[in-house]
C-alpha positions in Angstrom: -17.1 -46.2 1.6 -13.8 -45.9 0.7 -10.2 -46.3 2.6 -10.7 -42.7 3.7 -13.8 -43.2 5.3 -15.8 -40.4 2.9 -18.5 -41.8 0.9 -17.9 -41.4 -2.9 -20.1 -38.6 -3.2 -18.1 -36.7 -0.5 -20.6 -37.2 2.3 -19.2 -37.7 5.9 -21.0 -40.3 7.5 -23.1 -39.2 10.4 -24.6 -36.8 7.8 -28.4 -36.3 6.0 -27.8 -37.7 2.5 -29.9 -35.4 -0.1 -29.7 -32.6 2.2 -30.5 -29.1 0.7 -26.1 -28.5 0.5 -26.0 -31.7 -1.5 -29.0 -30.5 -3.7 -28.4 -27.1 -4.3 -25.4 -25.4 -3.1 -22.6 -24.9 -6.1 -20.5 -27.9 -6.2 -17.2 -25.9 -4.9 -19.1 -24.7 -1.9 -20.0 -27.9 -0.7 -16.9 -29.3 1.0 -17.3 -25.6 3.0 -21.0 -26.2 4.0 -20.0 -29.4 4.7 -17.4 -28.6 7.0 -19.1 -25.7 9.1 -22.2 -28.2 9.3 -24.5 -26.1 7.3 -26.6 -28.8 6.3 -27.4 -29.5 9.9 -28.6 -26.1 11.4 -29.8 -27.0 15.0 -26.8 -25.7 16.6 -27.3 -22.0 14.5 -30.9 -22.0 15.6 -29.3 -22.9 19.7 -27.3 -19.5 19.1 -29.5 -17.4 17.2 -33.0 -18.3 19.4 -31.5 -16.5 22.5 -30.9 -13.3 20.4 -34.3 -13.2 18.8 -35.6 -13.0 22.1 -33.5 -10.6 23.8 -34.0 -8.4 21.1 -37.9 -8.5 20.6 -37.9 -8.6 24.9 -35.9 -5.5 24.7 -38.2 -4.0 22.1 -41.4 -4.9 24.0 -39.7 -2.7 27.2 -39.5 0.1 25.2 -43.0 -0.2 24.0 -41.4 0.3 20.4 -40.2 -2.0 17.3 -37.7 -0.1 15.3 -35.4 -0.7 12.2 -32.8 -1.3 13.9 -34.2 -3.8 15.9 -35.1 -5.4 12.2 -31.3 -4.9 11.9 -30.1 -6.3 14.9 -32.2 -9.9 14.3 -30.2 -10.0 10.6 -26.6 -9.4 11.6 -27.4 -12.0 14.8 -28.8 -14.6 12.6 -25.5 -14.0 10.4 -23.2 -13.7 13.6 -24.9 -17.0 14.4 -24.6 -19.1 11.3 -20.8 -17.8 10.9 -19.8 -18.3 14.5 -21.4 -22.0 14.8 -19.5 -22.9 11.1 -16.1 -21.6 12.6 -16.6 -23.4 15.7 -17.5 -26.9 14.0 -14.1 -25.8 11.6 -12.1 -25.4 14.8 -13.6 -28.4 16.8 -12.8 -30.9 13.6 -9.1 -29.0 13.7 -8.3 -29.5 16.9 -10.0 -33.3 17.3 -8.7 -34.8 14.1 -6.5 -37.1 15.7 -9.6 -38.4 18.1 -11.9 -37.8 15.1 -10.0 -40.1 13.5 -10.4 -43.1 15.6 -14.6 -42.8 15.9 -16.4 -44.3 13.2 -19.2 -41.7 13.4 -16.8 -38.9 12.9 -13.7 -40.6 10.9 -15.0 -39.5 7.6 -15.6 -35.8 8.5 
């Protein structure tokens, strides 16, 4: 570790090393995967779940699966993995003075 607190490689601490960003993601779009937690998807599954299944419950009312129903689960899943980066971005702008001070989150 260095005086910053990020490994060498750029890693923030309380991540997976060798994860699939670290792998094989293009080198200048790693600090951006990094930062909206890409590498660690549980909270875009805890957004995009919910959807699925108000979608296919919606579909199974009307007796019907549709293309737009095949269209609504795409954009969600999108909606879902942009809106969980942008709020890990805005949760490590606003808490970068508290961030700061925790060693699991100083490197980040």
């Amino acid at each position: 570790m260095t005086q910053s607190g990020k490994s060498p490689e750029g890693q923030v601490a309380d991540a997976v090393k060798d994860n699939w960003v670290d792998r094989h993601a293009p080198e200048a779009s790693r600090p951006y995967l990094r930062l909206s937690r890409a590498d660690r998807p549980i909270g875009t599954w805890l957004l995009y779940i919910p959807c699925i299944w108000g979608i296919l419950l919606a579909a199974l009312q009307t007796g019907d699966f549709q293309s737009w129903d095949l269209w609504l689960i795409v954009s969600c899943g999108a909606g879902a993995w942009l809106m969980r980066g942008a709020g890990c971005t805005w949760n490590d702008i606003t808490d970068r003075k508290f961030d700061a001070q925790v060693a699991r989150t100083r490197s980040r």
